[in-house]
Gaussian input, Z-matrix of N, CA and C with variables (Angstrom, degrees):
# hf/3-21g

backbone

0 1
 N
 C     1     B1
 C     2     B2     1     A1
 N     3     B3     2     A2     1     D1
 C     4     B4     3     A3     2     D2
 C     5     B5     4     A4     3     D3
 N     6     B6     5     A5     4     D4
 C     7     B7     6     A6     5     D5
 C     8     B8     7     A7     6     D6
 N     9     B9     8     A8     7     D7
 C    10    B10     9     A9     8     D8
 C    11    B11    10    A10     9     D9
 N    12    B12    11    A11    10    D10
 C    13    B13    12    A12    11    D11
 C    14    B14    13    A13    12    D12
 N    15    B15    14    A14    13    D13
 C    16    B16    15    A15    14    D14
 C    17    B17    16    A16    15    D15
 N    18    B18    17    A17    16    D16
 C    19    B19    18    A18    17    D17
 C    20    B20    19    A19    18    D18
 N    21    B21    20    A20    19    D19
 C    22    B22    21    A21    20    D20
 C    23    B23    22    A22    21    D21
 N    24    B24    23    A23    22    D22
 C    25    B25    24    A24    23    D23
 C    26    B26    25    A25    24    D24
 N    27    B27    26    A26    25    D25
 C    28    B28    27    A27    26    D26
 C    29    B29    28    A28    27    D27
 N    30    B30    29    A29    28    D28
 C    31    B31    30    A30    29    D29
 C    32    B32    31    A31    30    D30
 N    33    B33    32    A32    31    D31
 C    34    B34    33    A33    32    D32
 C    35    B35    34    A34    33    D33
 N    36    B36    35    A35    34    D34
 C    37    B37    36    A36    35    D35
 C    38    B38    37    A37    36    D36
 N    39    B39    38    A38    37    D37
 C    40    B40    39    A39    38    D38
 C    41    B41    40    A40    39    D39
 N    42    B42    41    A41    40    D40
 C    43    B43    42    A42    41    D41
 C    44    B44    43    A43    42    D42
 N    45    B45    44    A44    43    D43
 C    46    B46    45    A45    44    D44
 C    47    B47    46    A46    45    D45
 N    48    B48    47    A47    46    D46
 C    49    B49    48    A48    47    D47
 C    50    B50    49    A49    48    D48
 N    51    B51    50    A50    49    D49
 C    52    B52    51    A51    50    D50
 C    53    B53    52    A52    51    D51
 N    54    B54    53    A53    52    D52
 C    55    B55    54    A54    53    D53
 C    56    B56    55    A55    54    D54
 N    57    B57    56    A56    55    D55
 C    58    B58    57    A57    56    D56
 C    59    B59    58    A58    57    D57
 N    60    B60    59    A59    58    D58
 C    61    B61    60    A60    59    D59
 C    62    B62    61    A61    60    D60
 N    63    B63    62    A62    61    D61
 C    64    B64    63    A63    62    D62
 C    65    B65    64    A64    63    D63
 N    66    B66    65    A65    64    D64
 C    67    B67    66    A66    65    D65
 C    68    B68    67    A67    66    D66
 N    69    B69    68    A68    67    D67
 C    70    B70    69    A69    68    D68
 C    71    B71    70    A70    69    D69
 N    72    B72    71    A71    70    D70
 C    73    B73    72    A72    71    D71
 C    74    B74    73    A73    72    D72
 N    75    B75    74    A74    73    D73
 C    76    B76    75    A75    74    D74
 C    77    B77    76    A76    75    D75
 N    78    B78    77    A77    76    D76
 C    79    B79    78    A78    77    D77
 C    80    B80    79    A79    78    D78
 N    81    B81    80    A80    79    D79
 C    82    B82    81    A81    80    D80
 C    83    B83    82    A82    81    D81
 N    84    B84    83    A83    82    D82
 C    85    B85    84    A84    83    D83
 C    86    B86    85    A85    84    D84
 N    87    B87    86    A86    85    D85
 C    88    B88    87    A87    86    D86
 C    89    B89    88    A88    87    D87
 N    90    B90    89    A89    88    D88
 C    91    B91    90    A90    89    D89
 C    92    B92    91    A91    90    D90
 N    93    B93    92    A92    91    D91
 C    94    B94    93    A93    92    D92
 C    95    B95    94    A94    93    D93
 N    96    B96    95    A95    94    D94
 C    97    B97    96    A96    95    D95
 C    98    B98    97    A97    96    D96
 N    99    B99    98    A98    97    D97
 C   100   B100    99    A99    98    D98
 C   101   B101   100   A100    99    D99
 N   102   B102   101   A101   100   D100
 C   103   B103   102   A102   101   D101
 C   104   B104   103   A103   102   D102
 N   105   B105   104   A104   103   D103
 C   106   B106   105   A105   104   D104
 C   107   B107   106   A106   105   D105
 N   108   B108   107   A107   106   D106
 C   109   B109   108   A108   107   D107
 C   110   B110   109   A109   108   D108
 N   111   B111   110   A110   109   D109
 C   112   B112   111   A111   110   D110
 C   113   B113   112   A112   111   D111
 N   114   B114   113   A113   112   D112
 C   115   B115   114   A114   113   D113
 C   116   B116   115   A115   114   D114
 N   117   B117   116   A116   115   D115
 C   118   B118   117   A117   116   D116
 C   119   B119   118   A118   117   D117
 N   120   B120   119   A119   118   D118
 C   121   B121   120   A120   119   D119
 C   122   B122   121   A121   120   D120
 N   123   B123   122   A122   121   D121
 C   124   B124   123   A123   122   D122
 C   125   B125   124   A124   123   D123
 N   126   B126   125   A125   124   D124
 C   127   B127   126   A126   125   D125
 C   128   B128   127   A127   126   D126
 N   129   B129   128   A128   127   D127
 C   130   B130   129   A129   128   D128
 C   131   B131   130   A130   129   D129
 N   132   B132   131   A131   130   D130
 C   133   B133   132   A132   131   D131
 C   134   B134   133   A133   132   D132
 N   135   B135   134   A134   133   D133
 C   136   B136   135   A135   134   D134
 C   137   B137   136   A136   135   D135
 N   138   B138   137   A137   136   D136
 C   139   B139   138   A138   137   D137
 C   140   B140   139   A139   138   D138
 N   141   B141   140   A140   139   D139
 C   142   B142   141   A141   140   D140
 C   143   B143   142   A142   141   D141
 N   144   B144   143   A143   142   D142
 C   145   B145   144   A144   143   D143
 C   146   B146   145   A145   144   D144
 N   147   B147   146   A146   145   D145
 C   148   B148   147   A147   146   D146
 C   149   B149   148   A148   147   D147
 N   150   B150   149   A149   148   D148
 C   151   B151   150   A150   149   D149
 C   152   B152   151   A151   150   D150
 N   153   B153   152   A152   151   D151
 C   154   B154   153   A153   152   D152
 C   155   B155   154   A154   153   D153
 N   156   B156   155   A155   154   D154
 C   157   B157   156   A156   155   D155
 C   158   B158   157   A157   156   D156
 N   159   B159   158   A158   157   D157
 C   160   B160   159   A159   158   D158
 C   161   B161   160   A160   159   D159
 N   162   B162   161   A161   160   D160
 C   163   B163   162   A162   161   D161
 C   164   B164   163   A163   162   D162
 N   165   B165   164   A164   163   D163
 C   166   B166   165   A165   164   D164
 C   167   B167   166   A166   165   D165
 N   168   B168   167   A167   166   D166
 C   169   B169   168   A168   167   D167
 C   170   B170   169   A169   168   D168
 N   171   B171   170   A170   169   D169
 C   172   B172   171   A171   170   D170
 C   173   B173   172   A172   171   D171
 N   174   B174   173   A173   172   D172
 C   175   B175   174   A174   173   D173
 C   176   B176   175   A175   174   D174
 N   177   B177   176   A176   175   D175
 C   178   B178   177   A177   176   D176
 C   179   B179   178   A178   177   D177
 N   180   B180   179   A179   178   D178
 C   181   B181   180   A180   179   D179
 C   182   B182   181   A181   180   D180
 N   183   B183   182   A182   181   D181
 C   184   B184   183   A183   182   D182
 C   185   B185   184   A184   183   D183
 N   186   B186   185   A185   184   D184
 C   187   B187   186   A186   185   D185
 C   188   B188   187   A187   186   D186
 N   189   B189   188   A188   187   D187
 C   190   B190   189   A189   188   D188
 C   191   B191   190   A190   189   D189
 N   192   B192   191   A191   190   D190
 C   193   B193   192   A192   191   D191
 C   194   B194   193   A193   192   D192
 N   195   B195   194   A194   193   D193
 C   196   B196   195   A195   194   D194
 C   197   B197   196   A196   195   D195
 N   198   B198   197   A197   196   D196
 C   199   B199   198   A198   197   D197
 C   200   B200   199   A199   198   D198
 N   201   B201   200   A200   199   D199
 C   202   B202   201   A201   200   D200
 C   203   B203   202   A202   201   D201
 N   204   B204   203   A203   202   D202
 C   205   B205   204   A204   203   D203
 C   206   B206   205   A205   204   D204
 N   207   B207   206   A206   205   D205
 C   208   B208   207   A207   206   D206
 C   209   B209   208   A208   207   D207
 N   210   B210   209   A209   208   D208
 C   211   B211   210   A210   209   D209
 C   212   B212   211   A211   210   D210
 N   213   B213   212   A212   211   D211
 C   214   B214   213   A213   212   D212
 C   215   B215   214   A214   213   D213
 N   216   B216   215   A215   214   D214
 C   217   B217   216   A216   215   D215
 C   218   B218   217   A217   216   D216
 N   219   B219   218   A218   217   D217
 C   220   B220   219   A219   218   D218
 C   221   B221   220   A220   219   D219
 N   222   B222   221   A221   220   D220
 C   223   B223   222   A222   221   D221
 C   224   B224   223   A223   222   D222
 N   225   B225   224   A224   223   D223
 C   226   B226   225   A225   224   D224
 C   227   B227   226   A226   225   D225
 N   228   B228   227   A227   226   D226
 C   229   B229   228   A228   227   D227
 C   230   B230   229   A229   228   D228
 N   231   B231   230   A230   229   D229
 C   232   B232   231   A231   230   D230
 C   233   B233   232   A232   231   D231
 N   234   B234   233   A233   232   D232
 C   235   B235   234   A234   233   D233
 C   236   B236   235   A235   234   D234

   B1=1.4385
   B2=1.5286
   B3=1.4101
   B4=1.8601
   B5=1.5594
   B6=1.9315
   B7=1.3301
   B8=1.3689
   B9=1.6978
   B10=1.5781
   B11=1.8643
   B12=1.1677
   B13=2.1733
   B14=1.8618
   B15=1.1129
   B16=1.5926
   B17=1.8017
   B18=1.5534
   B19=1.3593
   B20=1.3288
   B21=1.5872
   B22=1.4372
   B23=1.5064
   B24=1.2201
   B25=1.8346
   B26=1.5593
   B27=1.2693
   B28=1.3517
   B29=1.3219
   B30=1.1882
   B31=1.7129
   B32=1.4685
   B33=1.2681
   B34=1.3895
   B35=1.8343
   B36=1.2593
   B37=1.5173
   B38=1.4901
   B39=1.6534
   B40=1.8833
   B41=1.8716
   B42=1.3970
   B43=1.6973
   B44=1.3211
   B45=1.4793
   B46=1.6189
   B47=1.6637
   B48=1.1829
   B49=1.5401
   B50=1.4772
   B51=1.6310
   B52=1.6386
   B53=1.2917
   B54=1.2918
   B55=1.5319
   B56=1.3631
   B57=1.4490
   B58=1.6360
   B59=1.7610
   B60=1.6783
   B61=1.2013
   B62=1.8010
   B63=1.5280
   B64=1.4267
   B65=1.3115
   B66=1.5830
   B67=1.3167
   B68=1.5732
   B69=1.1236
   B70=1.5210
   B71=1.5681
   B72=1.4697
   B73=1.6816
   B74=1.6621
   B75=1.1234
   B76=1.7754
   B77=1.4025
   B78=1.4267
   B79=1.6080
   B80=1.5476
   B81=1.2773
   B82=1.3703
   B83=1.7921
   B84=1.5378
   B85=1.8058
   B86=1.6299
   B87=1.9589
   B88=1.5633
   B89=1.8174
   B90=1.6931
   B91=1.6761
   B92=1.0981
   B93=1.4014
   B94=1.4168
   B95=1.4779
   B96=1.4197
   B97=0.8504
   B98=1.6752
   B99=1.1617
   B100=2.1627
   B101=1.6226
   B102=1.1121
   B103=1.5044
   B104=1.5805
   B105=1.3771
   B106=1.9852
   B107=1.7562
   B108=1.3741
   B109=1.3526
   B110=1.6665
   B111=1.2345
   B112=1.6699
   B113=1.5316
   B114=1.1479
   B115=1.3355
   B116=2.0879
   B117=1.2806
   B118=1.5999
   B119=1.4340
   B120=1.7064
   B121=2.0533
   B122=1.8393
   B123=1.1617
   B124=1.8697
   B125=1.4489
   B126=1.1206
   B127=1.3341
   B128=1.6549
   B129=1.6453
   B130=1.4683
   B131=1.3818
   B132=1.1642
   B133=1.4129
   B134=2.0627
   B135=1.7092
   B136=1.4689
   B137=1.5929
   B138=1.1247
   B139=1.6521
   B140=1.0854
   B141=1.0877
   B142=2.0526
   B143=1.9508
   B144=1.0056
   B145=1.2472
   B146=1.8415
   B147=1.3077
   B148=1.6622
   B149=1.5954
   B150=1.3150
   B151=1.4353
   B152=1.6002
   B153=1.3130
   B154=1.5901
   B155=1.3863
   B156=1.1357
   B157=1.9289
   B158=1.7160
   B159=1.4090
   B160=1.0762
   B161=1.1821
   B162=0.9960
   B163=1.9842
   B164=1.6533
   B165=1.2764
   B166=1.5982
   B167=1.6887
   B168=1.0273
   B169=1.7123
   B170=1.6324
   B171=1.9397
   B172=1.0920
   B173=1.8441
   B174=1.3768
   B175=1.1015
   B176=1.8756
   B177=1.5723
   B178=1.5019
   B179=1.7822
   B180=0.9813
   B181=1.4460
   B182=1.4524
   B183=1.8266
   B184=1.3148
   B185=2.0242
   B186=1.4667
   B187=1.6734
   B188=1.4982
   B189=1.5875
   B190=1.5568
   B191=1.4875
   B192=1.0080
   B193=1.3212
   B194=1.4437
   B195=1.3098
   B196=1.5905
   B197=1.0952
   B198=1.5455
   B199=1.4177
   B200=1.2392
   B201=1.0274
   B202=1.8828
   B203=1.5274
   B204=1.6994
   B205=1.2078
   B206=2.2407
   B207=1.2268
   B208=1.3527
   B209=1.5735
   B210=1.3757
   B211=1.5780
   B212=1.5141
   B213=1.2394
   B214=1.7968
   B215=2.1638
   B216=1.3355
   B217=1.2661
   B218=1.8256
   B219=1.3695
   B220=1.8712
   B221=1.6237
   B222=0.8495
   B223=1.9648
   B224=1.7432
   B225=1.7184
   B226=1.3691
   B227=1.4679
   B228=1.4338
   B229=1.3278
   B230=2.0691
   B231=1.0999
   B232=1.7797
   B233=1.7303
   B234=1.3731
   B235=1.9516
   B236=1.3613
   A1=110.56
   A2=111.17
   A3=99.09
   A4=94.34
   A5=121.53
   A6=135.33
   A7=113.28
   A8=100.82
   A9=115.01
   A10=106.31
   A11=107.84
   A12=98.02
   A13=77.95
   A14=137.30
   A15=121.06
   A16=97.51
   A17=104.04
   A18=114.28
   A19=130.64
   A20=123.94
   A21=128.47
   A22=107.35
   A23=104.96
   A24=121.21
   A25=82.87
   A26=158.75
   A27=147.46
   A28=107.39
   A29=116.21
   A30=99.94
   A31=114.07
   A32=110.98
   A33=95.18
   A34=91.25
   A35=114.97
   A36=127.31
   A37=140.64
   A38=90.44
   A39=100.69
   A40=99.58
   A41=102.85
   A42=89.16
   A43=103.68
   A44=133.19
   A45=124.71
   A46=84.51
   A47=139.62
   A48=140.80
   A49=84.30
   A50=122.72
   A51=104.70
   A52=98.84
   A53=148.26
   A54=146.04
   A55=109.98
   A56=128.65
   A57=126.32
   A58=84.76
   A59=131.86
   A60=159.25
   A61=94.49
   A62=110.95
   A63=102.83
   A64=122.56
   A65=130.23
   A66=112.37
   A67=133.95
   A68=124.06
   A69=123.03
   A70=128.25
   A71=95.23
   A72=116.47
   A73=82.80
   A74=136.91
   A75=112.28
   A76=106.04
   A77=113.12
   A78=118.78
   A79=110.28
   A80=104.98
   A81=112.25
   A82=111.27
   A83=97.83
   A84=108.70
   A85=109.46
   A86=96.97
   A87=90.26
   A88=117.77
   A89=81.87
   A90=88.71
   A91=109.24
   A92=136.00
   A93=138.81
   A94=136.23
   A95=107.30
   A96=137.93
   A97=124.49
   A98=92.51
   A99=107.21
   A100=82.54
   A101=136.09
   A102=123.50
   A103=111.53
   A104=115.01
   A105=110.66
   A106=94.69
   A107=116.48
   A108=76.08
   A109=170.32
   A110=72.28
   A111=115.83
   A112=98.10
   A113=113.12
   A114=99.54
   A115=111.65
   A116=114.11
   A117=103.02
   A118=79.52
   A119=97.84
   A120=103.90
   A121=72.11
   A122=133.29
   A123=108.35
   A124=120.89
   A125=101.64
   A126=99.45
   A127=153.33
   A128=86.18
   A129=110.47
   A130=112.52
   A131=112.67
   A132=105.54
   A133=97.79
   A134=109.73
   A135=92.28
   A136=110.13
   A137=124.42
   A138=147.99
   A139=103.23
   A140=130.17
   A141=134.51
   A142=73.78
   A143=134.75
   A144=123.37
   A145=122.50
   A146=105.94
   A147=110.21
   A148=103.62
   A149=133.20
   A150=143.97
   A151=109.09
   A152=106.85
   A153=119.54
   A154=123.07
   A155=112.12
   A156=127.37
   A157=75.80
   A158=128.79
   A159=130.89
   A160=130.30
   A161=127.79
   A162=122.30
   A163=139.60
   A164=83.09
   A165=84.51
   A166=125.66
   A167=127.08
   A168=119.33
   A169=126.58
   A170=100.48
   A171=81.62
   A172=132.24
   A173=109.20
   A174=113.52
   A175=112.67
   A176=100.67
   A177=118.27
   A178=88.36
   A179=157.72
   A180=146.71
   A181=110.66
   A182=91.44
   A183=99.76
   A184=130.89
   A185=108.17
   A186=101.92
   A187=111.99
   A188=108.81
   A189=103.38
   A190=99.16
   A191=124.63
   A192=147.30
   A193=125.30
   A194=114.21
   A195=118.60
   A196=110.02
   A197=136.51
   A198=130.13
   A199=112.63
   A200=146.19
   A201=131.54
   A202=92.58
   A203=124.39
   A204=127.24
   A205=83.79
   A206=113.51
   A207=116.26
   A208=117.52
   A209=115.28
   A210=104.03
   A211=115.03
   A212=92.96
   A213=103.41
   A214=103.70
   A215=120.35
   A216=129.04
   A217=83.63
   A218=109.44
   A219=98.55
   A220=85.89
   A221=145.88
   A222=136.28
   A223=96.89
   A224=115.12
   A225=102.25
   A226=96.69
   A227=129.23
   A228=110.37
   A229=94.84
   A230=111.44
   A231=92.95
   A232=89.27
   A233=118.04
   A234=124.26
   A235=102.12
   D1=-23.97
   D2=-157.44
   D3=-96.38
   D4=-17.62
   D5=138.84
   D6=-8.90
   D7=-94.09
   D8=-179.14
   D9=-50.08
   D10=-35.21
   D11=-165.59
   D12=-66.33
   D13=-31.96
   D14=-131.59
   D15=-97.98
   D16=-27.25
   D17=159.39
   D18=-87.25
   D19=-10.40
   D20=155.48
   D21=-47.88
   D22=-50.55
   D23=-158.36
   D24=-71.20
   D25=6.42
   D26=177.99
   D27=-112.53
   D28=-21.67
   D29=-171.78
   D30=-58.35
   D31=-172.51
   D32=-169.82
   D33=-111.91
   D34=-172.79
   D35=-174.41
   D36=-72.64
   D37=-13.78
   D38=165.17
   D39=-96.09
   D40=-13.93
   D41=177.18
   D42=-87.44
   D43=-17.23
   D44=-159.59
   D45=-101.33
   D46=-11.56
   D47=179.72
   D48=-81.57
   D49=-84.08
   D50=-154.67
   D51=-47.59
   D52=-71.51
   D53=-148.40
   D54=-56.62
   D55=-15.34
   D56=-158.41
   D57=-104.58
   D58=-32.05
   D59=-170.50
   D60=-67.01
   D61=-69.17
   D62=174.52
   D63=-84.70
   D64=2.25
   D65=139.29
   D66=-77.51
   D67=-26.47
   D68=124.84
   D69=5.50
   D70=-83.16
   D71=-170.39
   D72=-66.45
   D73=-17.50
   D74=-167.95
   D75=-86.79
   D76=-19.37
   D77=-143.74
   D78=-132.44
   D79=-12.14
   D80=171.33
   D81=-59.04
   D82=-45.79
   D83=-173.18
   D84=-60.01
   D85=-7.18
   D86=-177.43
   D87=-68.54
   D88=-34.01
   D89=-168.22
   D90=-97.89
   D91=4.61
   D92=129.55
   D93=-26.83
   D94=-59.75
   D95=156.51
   D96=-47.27
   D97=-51.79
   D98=179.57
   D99=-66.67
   D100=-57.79
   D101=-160.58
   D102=-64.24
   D103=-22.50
   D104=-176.79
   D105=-90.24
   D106=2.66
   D107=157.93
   D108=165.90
   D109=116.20
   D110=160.14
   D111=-67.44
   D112=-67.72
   D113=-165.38
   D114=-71.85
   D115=-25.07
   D116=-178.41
   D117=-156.94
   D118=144.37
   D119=-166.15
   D120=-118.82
   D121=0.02
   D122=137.32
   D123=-26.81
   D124=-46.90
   D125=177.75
   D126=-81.63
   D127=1.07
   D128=150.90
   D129=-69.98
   D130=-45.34
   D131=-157.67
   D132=-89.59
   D133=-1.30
   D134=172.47
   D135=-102.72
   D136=14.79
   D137=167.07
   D138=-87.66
   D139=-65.88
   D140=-160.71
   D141=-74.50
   D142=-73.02
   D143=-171.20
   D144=-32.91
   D145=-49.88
   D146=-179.90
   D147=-83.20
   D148=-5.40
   D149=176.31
   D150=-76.12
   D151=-61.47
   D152=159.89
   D153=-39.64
   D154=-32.20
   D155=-149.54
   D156=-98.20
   D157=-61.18
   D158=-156.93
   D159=-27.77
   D160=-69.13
   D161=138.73
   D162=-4.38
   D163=-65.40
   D164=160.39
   D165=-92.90
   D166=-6.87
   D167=138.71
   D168=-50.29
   D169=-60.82
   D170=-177.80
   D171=-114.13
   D172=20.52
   D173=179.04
   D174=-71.83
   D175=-52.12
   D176=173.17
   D177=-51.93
   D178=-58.76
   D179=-172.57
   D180=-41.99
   D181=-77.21
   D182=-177.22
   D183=-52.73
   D184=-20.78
   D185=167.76
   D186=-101.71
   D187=7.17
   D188=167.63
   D189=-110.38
   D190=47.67
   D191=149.97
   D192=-122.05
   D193=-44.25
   D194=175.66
   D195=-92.86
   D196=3.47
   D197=161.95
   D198=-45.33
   D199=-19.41
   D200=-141.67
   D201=-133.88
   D202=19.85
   D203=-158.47
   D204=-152.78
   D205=15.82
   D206=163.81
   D207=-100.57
   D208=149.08
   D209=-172.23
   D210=-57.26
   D211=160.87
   D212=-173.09
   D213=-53.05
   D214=-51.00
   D215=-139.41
   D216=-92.87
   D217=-17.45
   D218=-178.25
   D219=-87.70
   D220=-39.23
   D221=-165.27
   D222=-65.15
   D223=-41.96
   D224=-164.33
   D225=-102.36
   D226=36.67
   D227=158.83
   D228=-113.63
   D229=-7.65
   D230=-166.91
   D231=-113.25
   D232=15.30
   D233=169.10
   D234=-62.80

C-alpha cells in the first residue's frame, strides 16, 4: 500500500487533475444532498451513505492509476 501512496505522489499533473476531477464528481452529490435537507432528512442518510462508499470508489481509481508509475522490479515480481 505505502508502494501505491508513494507512486500516486508521481504521476504527473493532467493525471492528478482527472483523478482530483472524479473525486469531485463522487462527492459533490454529498453536498447536494446536505442542502435538500430541509426539505427530506432522506437525505442525510443518502450523504452519510455516499460518504461511506467514498473509499471504495475512489481509492480502487486512484492506484489503478498510479500503477504504471511503480518501480519496474515490484510489477515483475507480483506478474
Amino acid at each position: 500500500m505505502a508502494l501505491l501512496e508513494m507512486a500516486s505522489k508521481k504521476m504527473p499533473i493532467p493525471q492528478k487533475t482527472i483523478l482530483n476531477i472524479l473525486k469531485l464528481l463522487v462527492i459533490v452529490p454529498v453536498f447536494v444532498l446536505l442542502l435538500r435537507i430541509a426539505d427530506n432528512w432522506w437525505s442525510l442518510a443518502w450523504a452519510a451513505l455516499i460518504l461511506l462508499l467514498y473509499p471504495l470508489v475512489v481509492k480502487p481509481l486512484q492506484y489503478s492509476m498510479s500503477v504504471q508509475y511503480l518501480p519496474k522490479h515490484i510489477k515483475k515480481d507480483n506478474e
